[in-house]
Every structure is written in C-alpha cells, then in structure tokens.
C-alpha positions as CSV (number, residue, x, y, z in Angstrom):
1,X,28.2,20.7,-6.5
2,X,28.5,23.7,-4.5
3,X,25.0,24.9,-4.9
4,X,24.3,21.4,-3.6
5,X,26.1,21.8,-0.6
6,X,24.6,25.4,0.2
7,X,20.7,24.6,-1.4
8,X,19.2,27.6,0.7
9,X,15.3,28.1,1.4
10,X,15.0,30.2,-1.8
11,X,16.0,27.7,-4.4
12,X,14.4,25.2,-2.7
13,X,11.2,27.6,-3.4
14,X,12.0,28.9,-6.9
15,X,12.1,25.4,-7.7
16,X,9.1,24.2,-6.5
17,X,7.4,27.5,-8.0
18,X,9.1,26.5,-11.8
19,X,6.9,23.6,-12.0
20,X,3.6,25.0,-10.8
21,X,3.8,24.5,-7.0
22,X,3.5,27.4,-4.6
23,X,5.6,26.9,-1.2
24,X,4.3,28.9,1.9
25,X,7.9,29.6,3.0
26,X,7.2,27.3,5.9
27,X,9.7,24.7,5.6
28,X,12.1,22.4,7.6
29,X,15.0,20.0,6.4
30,X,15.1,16.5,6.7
31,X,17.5,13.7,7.8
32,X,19.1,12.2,4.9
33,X,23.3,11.9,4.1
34,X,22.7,11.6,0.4
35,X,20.6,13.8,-0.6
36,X,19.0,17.1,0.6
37,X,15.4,16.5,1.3
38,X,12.7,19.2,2.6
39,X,9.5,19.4,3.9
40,X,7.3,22.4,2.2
41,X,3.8,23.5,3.4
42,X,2.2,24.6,0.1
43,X,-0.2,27.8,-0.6
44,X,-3.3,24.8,0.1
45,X,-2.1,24.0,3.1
46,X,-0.7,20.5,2.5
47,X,2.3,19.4,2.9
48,X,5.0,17.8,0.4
49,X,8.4,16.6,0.3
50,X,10.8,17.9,-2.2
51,X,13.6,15.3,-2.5
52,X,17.1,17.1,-4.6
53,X,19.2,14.3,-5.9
54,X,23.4,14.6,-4.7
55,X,24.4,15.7,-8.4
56,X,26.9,12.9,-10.1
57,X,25.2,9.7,-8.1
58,X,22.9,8.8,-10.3
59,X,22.2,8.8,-14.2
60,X,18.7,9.8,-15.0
61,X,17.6,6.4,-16.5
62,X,18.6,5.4,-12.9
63,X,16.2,7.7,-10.9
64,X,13.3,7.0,-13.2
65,X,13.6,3.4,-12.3
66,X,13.4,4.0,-8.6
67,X,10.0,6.4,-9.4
68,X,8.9,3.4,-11.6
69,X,9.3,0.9,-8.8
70,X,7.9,3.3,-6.6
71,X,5.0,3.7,-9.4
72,X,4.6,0.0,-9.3
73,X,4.3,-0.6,-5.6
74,X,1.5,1.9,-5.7
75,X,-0.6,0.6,-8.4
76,X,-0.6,-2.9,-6.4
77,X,-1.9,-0.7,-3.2
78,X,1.5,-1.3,-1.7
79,X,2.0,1.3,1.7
80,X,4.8,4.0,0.0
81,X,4.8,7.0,-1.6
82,X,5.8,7.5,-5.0
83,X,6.5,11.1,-6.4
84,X,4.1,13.4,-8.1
85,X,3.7,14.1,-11.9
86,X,5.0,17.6,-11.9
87,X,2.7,20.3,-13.9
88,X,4.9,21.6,-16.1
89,X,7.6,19.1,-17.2
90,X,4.7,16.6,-16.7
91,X,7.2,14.1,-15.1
92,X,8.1,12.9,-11.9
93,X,11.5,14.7,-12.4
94,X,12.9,18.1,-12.5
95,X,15.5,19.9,-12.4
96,X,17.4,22.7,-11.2
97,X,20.8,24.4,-11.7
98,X,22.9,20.7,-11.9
99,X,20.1,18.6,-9.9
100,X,17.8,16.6,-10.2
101,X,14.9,16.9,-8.1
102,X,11.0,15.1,-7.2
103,X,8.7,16.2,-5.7
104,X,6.6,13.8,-2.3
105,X,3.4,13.3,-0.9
106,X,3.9,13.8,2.7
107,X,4.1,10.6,4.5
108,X,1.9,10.0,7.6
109,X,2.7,7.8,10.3
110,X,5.4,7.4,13.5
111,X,9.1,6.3,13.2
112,X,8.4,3.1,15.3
113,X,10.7,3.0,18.9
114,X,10.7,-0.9,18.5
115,X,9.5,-3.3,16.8
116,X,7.7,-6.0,19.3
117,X,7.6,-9.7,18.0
118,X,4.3,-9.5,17.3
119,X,5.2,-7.3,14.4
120,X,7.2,-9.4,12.6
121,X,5.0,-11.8,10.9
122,X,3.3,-8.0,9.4
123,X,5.9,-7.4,8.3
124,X,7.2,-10.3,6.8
125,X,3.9,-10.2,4.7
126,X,4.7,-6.5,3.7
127,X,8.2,-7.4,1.9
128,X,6.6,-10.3,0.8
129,X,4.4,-7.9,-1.5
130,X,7.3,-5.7,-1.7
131,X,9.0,-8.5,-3.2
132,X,6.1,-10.2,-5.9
133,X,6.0,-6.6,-7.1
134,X,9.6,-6.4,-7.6
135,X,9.8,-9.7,-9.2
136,X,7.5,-8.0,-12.2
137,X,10.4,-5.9,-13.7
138,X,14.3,-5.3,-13.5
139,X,16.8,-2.6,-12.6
140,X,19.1,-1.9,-15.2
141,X,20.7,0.6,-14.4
142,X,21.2,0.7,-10.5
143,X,24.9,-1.2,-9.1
144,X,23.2,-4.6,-7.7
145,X,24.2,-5.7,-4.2
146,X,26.4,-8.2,-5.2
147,X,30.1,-8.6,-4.5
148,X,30.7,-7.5,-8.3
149,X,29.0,-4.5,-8.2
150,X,29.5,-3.0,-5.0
151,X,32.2,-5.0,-3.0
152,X,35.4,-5.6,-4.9
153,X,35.3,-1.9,-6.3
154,X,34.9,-0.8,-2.4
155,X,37.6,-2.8,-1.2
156,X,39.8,-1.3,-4.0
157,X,39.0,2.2,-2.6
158,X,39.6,1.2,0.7
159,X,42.7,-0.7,0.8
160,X,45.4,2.5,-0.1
161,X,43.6,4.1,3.3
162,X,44.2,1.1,6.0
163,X,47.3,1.9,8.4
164,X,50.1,-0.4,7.2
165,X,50.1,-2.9,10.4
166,X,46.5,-3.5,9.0
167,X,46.7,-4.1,5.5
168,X,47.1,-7.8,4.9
169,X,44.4,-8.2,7.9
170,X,41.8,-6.1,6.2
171,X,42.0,-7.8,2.8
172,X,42.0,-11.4,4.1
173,X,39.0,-10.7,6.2
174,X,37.0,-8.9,3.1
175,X,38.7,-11.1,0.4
176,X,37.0,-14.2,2.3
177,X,33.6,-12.7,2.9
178,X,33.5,-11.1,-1.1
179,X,34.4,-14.8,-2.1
180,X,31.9,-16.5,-0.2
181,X,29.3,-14.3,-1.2
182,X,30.0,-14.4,-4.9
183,X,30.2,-18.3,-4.3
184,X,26.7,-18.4,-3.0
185,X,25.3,-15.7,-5.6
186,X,25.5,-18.2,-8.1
187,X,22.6,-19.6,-6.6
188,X,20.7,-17.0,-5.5
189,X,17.9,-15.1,-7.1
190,X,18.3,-11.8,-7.7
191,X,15.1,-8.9,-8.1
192,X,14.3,-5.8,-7.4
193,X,14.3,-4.7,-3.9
194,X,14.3,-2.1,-1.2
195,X,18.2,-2.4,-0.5
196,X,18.7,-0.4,2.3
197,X,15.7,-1.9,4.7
198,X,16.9,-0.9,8.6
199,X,14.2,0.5,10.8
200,X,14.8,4.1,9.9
201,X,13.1,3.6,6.9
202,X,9.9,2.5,8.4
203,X,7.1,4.1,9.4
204,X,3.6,2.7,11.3
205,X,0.5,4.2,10.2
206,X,-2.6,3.5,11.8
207,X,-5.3,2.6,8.8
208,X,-8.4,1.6,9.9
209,X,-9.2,-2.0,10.0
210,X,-5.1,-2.4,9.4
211,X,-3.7,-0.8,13.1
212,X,0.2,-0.9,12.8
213,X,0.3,-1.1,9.3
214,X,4.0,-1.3,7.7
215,X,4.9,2.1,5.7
216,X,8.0,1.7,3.7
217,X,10.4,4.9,3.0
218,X,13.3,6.0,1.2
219,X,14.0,3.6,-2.3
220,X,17.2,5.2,-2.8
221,X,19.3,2.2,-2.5
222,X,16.7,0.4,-4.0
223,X,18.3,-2.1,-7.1
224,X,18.5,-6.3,-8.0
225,X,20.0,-8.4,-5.3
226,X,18.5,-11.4,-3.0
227,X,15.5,-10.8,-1.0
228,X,17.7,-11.2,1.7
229,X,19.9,-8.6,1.4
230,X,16.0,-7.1,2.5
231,X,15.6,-8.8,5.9
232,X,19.0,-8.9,7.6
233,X,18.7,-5.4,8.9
234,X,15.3,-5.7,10.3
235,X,16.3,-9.0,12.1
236,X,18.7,-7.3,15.1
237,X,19.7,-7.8,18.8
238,X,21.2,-10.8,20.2
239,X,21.4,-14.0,18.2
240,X,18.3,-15.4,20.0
241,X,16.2,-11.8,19.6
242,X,17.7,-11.7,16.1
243,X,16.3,-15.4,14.9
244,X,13.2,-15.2,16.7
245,X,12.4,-12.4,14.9
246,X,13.7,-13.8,11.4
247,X,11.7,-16.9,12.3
248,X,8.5,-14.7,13.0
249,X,9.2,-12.3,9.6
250,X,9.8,-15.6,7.3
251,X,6.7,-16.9,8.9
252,X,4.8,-14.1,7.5
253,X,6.4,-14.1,4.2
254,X,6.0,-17.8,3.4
255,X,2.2,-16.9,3.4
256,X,2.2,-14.8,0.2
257,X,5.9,-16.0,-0.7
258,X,8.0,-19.0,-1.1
259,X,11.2,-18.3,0.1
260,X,13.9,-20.2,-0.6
261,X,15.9,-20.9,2.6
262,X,19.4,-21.9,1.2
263,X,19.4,-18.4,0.1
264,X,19.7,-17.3,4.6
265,X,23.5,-18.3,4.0
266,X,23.7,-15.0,2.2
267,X,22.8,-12.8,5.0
268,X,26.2,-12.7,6.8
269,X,28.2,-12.0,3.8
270,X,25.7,-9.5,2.8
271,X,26.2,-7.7,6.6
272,X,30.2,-7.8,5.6
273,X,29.3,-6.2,1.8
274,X,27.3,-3.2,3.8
275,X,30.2,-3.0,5.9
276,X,32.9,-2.4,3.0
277,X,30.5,-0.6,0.9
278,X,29.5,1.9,4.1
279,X,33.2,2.7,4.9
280,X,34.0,3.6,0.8
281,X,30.9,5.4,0.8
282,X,31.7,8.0,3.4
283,X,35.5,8.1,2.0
284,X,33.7,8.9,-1.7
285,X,31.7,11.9,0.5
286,X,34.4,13.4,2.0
287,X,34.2,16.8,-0.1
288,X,30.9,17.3,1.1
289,X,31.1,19.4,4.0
290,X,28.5,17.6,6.3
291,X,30.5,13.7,6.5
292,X,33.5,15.2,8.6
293,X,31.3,16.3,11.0
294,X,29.2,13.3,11.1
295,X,32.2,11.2,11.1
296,X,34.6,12.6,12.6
297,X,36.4,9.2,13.9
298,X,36.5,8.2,10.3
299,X,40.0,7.3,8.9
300,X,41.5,7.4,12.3
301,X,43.4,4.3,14.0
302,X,40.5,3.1,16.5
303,X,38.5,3.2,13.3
304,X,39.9,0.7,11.1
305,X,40.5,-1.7,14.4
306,X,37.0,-1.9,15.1
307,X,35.7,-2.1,11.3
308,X,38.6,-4.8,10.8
309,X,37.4,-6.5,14.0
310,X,33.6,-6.5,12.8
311,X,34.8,-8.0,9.7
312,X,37.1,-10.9,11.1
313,X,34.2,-11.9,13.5
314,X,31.8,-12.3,10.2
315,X,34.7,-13.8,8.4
316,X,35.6,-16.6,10.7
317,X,32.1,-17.9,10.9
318,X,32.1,-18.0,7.2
C-alpha cells in the first residue's frame, strides 16, 4: 500500500511505458480520495488519464465490470469515456507493483457552476439512457446500495466510535432509516447504475447540434441499486429548488423511460445510507495519509452531533 500512498511521477511513467505508451513527462494529479488518478501528455501530443486503483478495494472481476459498463455505454453512443485496450496486455487493465491500473481518453468539457432548470429535463433524458443501458446486464460483483450491502455493515463499524452520551441516539436514528429502506427495497427494482451521481461528476461539452450536452464521469461507485439512488444528488437546494428540479429531470426521463414513482420514497432513506456509508468510509481510510488532512474534524465531538442531527432530521420524516 505504501507505494500507493507515495506513487511518484516515475512510476506513474514506467507504467504507462510497460504497455506501449510513451509519457512526455508533462503531467498533473487529479482530484479523486480513492484512487490516484493523473493526467499525462503523451509523445503525440494527446492527452490521457491514467486511473491506479487503491490496492485491496476492489477484486479484479469487479473492475472489469465497471470497464464493461463503461464499454456498454459507449457502444450505445452514450457521453463517457471508457478505458483504452492497452497494447501489450491487450486489456483495459494493467498492473503495477500491487495495483491495478487503466488507462483514459481525456475528457473534454467544463465542470458546470450550476445547473439552471432548463437543464434538467437533458438531463433527465441522459440517465434515462444511462439507465436502459444498465438494465442490459448485472453487477455481480460490486456491494449494491442497499441497506444489506452497504448499511448495516457501516453502522457496525461505526457504532464502537460514537461518544457514549451518543450511542443509543445514533443507532435508533440509523436502525429506523436502514429498516425503512430495506422495507421499501422489497419493491424496488434494482440495475445497474452510476451510484455516486453529484455534480462533480458531470461535465458539459458543447457538441454541435447538442450545446450543453450531459458528460458523465467517474463509475467507480457504479453497482445494482434503484435508479433513484441516481437522482437524489442531482436534485439539491431548498425543498422547492430541490422538487422543481426533480419534477423537470423525471420529466425528461419519462420520455425514453417509465419510471416507477413509488420507488421516490426511497430517496430519503437512500440520503441516510450515503450518510452511514460516507462516515465508515473515511474511518476505513484512516491509514492513508491524505483523509486526516482532509478530515481533520472527523471523529471529534462537533462531528458526530451534526452527523447524528442530519440523521434524526431524515429519520423523523420517515
């Protein structure tokens, strides 16, 4: 793991050059908590992404099935970038020393500042297609966002770390919101989807004859779950802001895509599942030396009262 932690220029290079690429030495490192991601300007001028996995998160058969999705979304003409065959392992996966690594097409577009109203019905038609494509084939080796698979085992991590005074609090509140959404999961359809669909992770290119167009990034978290575990973080603000805009992005959707609106009750229970999971996320990340500073307030008192309070709030309207 240590080689993860301190993945300098050179080996970023030398393993590139192992499968046939040949890096400039012009390079910069990208955002990303999980993984270690770079941006290499190649001998031809162009640009690529090299993407190294954190070593021990995923099981290969579970990274191939994120470059198949990604695969499939392409083949369907789907905006994303999936990974490059590499010359010499003739795969979309490599590795080096203990990681795993791919290999991007650069992305072009803008991280958008907002995204106006008039958006929203775009991109309701975008997950749409995200989601028909999805529909085609399953995950079976990714943790599904489901209660089972990533809630109760959080909550078990995180209970031993709550401050005493907080204990019974903090289980009531995520007991109640993992039981409703298991409750309601027995209903639900479950696919493959993008999983972790916030703003970050979109880009807007400007295609011609399709200005604005919706660019989706980072499949990472991608896995089975409801389609609405795929809109909830899109749909932000104030509760008016936040259902306008669902209204607008379910308007779009229902054009290429039924949706099934019963399936909405999930989407507060699956705000309190990202919650839980989030928190035993960063405590599962501790060794690596980056979380402490990016979290610094994590663990502390003030900490726990505000993630408790989030989580009482989404429990009460339950």
């Amino acid at each position: 793991m240590k080689s993860f932690f301190d993945l300098t220029p050179n080996e970023v290079f030398a393993a590139m050059e192992q499968e046939g690429l040949k890096p400039t030495g012009e390079y910069f490192q990208l955002n990303s908590y999980e993984n270690r991601v770079f941006q290499v300007t190649l001998e031809d001028d162009s640009k690529v992404v090299a993407k190294f996995y954190r070593p021990g998160r995923w099981e290969l058969p579970a990274i191939i099935e994120e470059h198949e999705f990604l695969e499939d979304l392409r083949l369907e003409g789907f905006p994303v970038v999936s990974p490059l065959v590499l010359s010499y392992s003739k795969k979309t996966l490599s590795s080096y020393k203990d990681m795993f690594f791919a290999v991007f097409p650069k992305a072009m577009g803008r991280l958008p500042q907002e995204i106006l109203l008039k958006d929203f019905s775009q991109l309701g038609k975008s997950l749409a297609l995200l989601h028909n494509v999805g529909l085609k084939g399953k995950s079976l080796h990714r943790p599904a966002w489901s209660a089972a698979d990533k809630g109760w085992p959080a909550q078990d991590i995180l209970l031993p770390l709550l401050p005493s005074h907080l204990f019974d609090r903090y289980e009531e509140a995520t007991s109640h919101i993992l039981e409703t959404l298991e409750d309601l999961e027995a209903s639900a359809k479950f696919q493959r989807i993008h999983g972790d669909m916030h703003r970050a992770n979109l880009l807007q290119t400007d295609v011609a004859g399709k200005p604005n167009q919706f660019f989706f990034m980072d499949f990472d978290d991608f896995g089975m779950g409801s389609v609405v575990q795929d809109f909830w973080m899109i749909c932000t603000g104030d509760e008016d802001e936040a259902n306008e805009s669902l209204d607008l992005l379910l308007e779009g959707y229902n054009t290429l895509r039924s949706f099934n609106e019963e399936e909405l009750a999930l989407m507060e229970p699956l705000r309190g599942l990202r919650i839980i999971h989030y928190a035993a996320w960063i405590h599962q990340r501790w060794s690596d030396p980056s979380f402490p500073q990016i979290f610094p307030q994590f663990g502390s008192e003030s900490y726990w009262t505000e993630e408790l309070k989030q989580l009482e709030d989404i429990a009460s309207g339950l």
